[in-house]
C-alpha positions as CSV (number, residue, x, y, z in Angstrom):
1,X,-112.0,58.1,-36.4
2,X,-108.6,57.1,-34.3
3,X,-106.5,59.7,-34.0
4,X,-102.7,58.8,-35.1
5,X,-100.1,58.9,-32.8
6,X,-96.3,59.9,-33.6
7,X,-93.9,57.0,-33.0
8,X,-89.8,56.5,-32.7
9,X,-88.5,55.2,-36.2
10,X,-87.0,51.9,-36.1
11,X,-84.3,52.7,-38.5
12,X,-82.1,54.3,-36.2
13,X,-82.0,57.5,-36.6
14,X,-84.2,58.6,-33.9
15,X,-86.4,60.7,-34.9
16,X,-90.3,60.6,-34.2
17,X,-93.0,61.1,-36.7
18,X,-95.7,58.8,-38.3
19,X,-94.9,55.7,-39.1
20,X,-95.0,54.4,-43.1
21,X,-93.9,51.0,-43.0
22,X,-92.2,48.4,-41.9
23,X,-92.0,50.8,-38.6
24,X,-90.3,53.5,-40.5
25,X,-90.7,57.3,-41.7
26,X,-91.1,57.7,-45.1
27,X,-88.0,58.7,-46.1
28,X,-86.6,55.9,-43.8
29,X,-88.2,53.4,-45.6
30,X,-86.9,55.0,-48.9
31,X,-83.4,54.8,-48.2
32,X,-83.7,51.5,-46.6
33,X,-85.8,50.3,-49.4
34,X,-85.4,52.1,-52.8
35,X,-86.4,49.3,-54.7
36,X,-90.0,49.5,-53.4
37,X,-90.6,53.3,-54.3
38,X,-88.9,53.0,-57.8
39,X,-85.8,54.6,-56.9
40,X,-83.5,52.1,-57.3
41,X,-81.4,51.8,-61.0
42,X,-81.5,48.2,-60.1
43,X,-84.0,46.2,-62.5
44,X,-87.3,44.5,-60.4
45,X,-87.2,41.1,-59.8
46,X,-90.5,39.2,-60.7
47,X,-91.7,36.5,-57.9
48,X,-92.7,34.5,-60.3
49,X,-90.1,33.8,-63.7
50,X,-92.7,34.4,-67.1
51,X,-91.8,31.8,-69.5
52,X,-91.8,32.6,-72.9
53,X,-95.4,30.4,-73.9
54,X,-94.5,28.7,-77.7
55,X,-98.2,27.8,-79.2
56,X,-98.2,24.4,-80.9
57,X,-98.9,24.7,-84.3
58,X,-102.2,23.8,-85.3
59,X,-101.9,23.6,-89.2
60,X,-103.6,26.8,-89.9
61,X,-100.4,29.3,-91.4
62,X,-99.7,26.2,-93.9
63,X,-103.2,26.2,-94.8
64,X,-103.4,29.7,-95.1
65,X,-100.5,30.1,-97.1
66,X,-101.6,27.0,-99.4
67,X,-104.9,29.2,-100.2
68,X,-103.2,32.1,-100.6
69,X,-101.5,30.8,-103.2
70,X,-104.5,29.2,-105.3
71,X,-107.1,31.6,-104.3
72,X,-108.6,34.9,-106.2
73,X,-107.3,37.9,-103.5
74,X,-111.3,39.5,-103.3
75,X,-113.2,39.2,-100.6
76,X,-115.6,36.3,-100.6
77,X,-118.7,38.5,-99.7
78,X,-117.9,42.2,-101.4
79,X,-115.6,41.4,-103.8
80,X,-112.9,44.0,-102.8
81,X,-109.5,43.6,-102.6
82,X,-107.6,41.6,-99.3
83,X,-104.4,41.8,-97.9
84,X,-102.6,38.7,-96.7
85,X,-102.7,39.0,-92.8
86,X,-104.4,37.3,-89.9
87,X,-108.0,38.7,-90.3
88,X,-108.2,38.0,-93.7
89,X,-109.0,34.7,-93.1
90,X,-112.2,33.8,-91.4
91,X,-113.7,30.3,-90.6
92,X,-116.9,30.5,-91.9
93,X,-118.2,27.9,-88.9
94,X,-116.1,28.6,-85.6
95,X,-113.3,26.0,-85.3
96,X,-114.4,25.8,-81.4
97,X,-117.4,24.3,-81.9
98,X,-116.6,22.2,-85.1
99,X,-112.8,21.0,-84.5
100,X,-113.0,18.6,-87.4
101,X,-113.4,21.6,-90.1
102,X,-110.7,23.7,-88.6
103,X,-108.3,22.7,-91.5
104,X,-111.2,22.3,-94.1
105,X,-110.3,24.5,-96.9
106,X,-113.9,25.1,-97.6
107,X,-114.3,26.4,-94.1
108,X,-111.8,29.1,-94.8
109,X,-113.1,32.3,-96.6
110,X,-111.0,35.9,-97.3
111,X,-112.9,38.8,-95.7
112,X,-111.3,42.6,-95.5
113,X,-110.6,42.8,-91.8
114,X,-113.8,44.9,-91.3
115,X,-116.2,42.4,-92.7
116,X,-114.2,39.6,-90.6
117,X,-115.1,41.8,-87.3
118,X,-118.5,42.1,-88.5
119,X,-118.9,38.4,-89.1
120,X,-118.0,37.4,-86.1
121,X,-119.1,40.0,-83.3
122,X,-122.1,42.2,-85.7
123,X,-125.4,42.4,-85.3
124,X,-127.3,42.0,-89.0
125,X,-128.0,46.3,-89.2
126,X,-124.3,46.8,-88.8
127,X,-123.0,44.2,-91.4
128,X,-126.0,45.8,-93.7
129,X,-123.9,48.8,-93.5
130,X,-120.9,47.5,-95.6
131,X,-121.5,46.4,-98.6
132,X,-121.2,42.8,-99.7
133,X,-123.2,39.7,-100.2
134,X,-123.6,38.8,-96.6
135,X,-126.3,35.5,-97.5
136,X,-123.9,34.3,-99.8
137,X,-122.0,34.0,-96.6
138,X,-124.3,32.8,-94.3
139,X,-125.9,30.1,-96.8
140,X,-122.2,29.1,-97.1
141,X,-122.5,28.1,-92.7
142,X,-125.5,25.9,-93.1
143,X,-124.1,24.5,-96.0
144,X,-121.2,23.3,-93.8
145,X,-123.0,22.7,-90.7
146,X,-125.3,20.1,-92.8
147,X,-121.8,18.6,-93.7
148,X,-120.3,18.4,-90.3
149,X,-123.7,16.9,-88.8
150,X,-123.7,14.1,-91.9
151,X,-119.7,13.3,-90.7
């Protein structure tokens, strides 16, 4: 292990101890530098300026309200009752991999936010443990994969 040696701060003041940075003390560097140890009231400065990101729109909240307004507010595989937000409606055949139904209304099912997660990300045991008609679903995918592949 090398053995640290006490050096002359380069501050001024004179005094020797072990060097922090910038060939500083500590509490050299502090005062020279508040900014750097969160003492300053002054507000951080990024390098890089964040712009604020504005999504295009895609078609999807017009869509979603148009449903909402014709549709039955039950849950397409248990029946219960749904809440218009975001996870209430699911594409029943992911819009990555089939761009041309994105905006297909019969893509678009209502699913209780729980059932939406399980959809997408649950293994077959877990989505058996809510209730629901979960083939109705599914038969509802290969339906719609048989009518994207026949496009």
């Amino acid at each position: 292990m090398i053995e640290r040696k006490k050096k002359v701060c380069k501050c001024g003041c004179g005094e020797e101890g072990y060097i922090y940075a910038r060939g500083m003390l500590l509490d050299c560097d502090r005062r020279e530098n508040p900014h750097k140890h969160g003492l300053s009231d002054k507000p951080k400065t990024a390098s890089k300026v964040i712009k604020n990101h504005v999504k295009k729109p895609t078609g999807e909240k017009a869509l979603f309200e148009a449903l909402w307004a014709t549709r039955e507010h039950v849950s397409f595989v248990s029946g219960l009752p749904v809440n218009p937000i975001a996870h209430t409606f699911a594409h029943v055949i992911p819009k990555g991999l089939y761009p041309k139904f994105r905006l297909y209304d019969k893509n678009i099912v209502f699913l209780t936010p729980e059932e939406h997660y399980e959809f997408d990300f649950g293994t077959a045991t877990s989505r058996n443990k809510l209730s629901g008609n979960w083939g109705k679903l599914f038969n509802l995918a290969e339906e719609l994969k048989k009518e994207y592949r026949n496009e």
